[in-house]
C-alpha positions, -999 to +999 in steps of 0.1 A: +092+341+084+094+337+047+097+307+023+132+318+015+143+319+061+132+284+056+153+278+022+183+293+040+181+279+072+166+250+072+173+237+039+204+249+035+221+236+071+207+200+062+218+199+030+255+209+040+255+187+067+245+154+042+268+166+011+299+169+037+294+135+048+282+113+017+311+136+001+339+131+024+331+095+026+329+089-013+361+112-019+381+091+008+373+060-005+379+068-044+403+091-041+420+087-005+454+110-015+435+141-026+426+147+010+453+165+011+461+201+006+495+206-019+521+222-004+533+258-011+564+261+009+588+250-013+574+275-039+571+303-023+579+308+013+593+340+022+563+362+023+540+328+031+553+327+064+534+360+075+506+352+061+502+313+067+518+312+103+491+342+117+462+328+094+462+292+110+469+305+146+438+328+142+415+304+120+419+280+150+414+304+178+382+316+162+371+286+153+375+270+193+359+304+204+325+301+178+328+261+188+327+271+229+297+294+223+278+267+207+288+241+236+289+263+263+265+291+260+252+295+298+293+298+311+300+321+282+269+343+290+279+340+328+315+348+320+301+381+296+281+388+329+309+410+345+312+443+319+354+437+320+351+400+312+331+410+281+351+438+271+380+416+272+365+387+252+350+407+227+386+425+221+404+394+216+378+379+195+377+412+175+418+410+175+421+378+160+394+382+135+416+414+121+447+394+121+433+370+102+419+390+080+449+405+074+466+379+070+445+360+043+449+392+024+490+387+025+483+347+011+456+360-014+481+386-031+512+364-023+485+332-043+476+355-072+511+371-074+537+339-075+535+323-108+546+292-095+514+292-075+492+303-100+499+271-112+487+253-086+456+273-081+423+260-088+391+276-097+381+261-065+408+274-045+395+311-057+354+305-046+365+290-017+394+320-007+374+346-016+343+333+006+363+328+039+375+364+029+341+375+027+332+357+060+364+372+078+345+410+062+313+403+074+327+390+111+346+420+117+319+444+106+294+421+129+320+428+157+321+464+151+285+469+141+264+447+165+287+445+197+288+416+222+280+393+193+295+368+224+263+371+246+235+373+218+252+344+197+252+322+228+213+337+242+198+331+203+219+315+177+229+288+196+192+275+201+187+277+166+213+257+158+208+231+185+172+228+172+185+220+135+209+191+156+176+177+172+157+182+142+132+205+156+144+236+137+134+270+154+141+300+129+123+327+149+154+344+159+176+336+132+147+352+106+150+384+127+188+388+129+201+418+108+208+408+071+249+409+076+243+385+100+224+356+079+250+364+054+275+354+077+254+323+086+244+316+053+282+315+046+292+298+074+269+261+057+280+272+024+317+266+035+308+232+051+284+224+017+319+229-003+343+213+024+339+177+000+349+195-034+377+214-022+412+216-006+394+219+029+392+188+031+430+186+046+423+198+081+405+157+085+442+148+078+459+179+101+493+162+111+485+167+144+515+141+154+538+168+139+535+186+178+553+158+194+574+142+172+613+144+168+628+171+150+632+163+114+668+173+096+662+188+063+696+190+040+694+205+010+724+199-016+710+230-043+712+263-040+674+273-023+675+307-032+678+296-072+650+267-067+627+295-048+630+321-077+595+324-099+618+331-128+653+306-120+658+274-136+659+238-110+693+237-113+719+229-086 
């Protein structure tokens, strides 16, 4: 172990951790409405729909799968212990990795493409799309290259970051893990360490009523097609 494993994955986890909190506490309090992430649909929606609809179905899906690893490593190494269980896992995880891979490619061209939400876009919104693009690269050529990531996530990562939870940090096997895989980790705190300066910050307000609530009626009295067009004047 090196200086820079303990830089990286020591360092770097505790300093996330503190800057999302004192962060997200300070931008609440001064600035409680720009938790928010502005919305897109009425700009652009046609093409957004393919791309936002599969990203946020996948995002969540492999974000409750990484999350039940780290809770649950000895039923998710118990589960991988029958050779069809993994198999099956490891597709699905590999599945909605692609999808959302593909899909954040469909709202990065659709982002960069749209006038109307070039204008909207900041030079935050570009670090921060271009990393979770880089982290959706890096999973899917984890998945590919070092198979059942399910079992040897749960048997050594998970450790490692339980010990940074009780404050006894264990790097051994994080510091022998193939460089892709730091990459991915060292990604993985760099997205939380910008959570406080970006449009992240939303998913703390995710409308999570919106499942059960009534059905809303939306009437428009213009002409959407005109309002929706990059080059059309707002005119009814």
């Amino acid at each position: 172990m090196t200086t820079l494993d303990y830089l990286l994955f020591v360092a770097l986890p505790y300093v996330s951790i503190v800057v999302l909190l004192v962060g997200i506490i300070f931008r609440y309090r001064r600035a409680g409405y720009s938790i928010s992430s502005l919305p897109v649909q009425f700009l652009e929606n046609k093409v957004g729909f393919w791309g936002t609809t599969p990203f946020h179905i996948g995002i969540i899906m492999l974000a409750v799968g990484h999350l039940t690893i780290f809770l649950f490593p000895e039923s998710v190494l118990l589960w991988n212990s029958d050779p069809m269980r993994l198999i099956i896992h490891e597709g699905l995880a590999f599945t909605f990795g692609a999808v959302v891979t593909v899909a954040m490619t469909v709202l990065l061209i659709r982002r960069y493409t749209n006038p109307r939400l070039r204008v909207v876009t900041s030079p935050m919104d570009v670090v921060i799309g271009l990393l979770i693009y880089s982290q959706l690269i890096l999973g899917c050529w984890i998945a590919l290259g070092y198979r059942w990531g399910s079992s040897w996530f749960a048997a050594d990562l998970t450790p490692y970051l339980w010990s940074l939870l009780t404050l006894e940090p264990k790097i051994e096997a994080m510091s022998a893990m193939p460089w892709v895989i730091k990459l991915h980790v060292i990604g993985a705190f760099t997205f939380i360490l910008l959570i406080p300066f970006s449009r992240l910050a939303h998913f703390l307000v995710a409308p999570l009523h919106y499942l059960w609530r009534p059905y809303q009626i939306v009437m428009w009295h213009w002409d959407r097609k005109k309002i929706r067009d990059a080059g059309g004047a707002w005119q009814s």
